[in-house]
C-alpha positions as CSV (number, residue, x, y, z in Angstrom):
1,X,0.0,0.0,0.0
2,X,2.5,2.2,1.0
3,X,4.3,1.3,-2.6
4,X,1.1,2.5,-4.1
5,X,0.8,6.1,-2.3
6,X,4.6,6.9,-3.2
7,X,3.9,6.3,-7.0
8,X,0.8,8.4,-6.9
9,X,2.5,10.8,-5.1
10,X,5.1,10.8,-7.6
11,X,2.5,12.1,-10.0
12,X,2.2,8.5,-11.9
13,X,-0.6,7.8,-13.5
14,X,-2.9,4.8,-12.5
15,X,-2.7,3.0,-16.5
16,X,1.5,3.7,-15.7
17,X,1.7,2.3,-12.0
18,X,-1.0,-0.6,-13.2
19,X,2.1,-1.2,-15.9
20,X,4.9,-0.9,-13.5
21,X,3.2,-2.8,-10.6
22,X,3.8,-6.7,-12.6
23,X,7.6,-5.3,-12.9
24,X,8.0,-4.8,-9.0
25,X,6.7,-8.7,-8.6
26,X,9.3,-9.6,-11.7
27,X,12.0,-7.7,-10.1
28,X,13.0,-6.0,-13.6
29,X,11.4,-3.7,-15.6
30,X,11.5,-4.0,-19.3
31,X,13.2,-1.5,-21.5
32,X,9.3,-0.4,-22.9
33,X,8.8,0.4,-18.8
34,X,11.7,2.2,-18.4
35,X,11.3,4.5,-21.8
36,X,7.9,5.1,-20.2
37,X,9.5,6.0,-16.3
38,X,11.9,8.2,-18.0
39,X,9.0,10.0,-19.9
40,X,7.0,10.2,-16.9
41,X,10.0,12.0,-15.2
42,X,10.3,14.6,-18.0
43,X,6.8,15.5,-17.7
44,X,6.8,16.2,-14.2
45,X,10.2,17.9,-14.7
46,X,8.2,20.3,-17.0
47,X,5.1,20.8,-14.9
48,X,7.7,21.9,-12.0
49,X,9.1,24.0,-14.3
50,X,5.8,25.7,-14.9
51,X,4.8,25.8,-11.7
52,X,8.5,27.9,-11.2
53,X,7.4,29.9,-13.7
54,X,4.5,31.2,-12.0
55,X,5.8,31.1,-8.8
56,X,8.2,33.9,-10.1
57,X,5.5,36.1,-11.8
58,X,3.3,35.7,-9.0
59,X,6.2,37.1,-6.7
60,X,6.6,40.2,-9.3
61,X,3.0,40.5,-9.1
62,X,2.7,40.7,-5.2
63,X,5.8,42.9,-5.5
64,X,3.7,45.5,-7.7
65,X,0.8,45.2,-5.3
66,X,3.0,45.8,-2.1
67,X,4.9,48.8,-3.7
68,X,2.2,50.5,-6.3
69,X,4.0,52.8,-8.4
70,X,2.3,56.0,-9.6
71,X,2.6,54.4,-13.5
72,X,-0.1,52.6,-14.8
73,X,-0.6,48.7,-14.2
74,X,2.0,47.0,-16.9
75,X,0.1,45.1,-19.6
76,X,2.1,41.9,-18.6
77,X,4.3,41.1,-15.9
78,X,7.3,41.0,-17.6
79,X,7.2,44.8,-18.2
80,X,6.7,45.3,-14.3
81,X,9.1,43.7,-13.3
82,X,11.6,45.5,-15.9
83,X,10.6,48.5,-14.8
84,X,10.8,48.2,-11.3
85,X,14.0,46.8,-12.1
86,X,15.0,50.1,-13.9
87,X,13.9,52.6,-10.8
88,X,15.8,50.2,-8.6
């Protein structure tokens, strides 16, 4: 059970662990299972990357909340942030 939770929590799939789960009782995994680990990895590599990525223009968008300049709202956060970083 405990198996099953850390697999879940590792943002596997139930079709993927179903596949992995007959390679745990072999004690191998095929080379198929392991292309398909390694793809799993990537994706979840990625989707922390977004979640970075928003992270970081949520922070430049709390910073221009918390210190309002007397400029008009940026049309993206990008240009905030540059010119905040310009006055600085």
């Amino acid at each position: 059970m405990a198996l099953l939770r850390q697999l879940f929590t590792a943002g596997l799939s139930s079709k993927v662990i179903a596949g992995f789960l007959p390679a745990v009782d072999a004690g191998r995994a095929s080379p198929e299972l392991l292309a398909r680990l390694r793809e799993e990895r990537a994706a979840i590599r990625a989707r922390a990357a977004e979640l970075r990525e928003a992270g970081r223009r949520l922070d430049m968008l709390i910073g221009l909340a918390a210190h309002p300049d007397e400029a008009a709202c940026p049309a993206s956060l990008d240009r905030g942030a540059a010119r905040r970083a310009a006055s600085v």
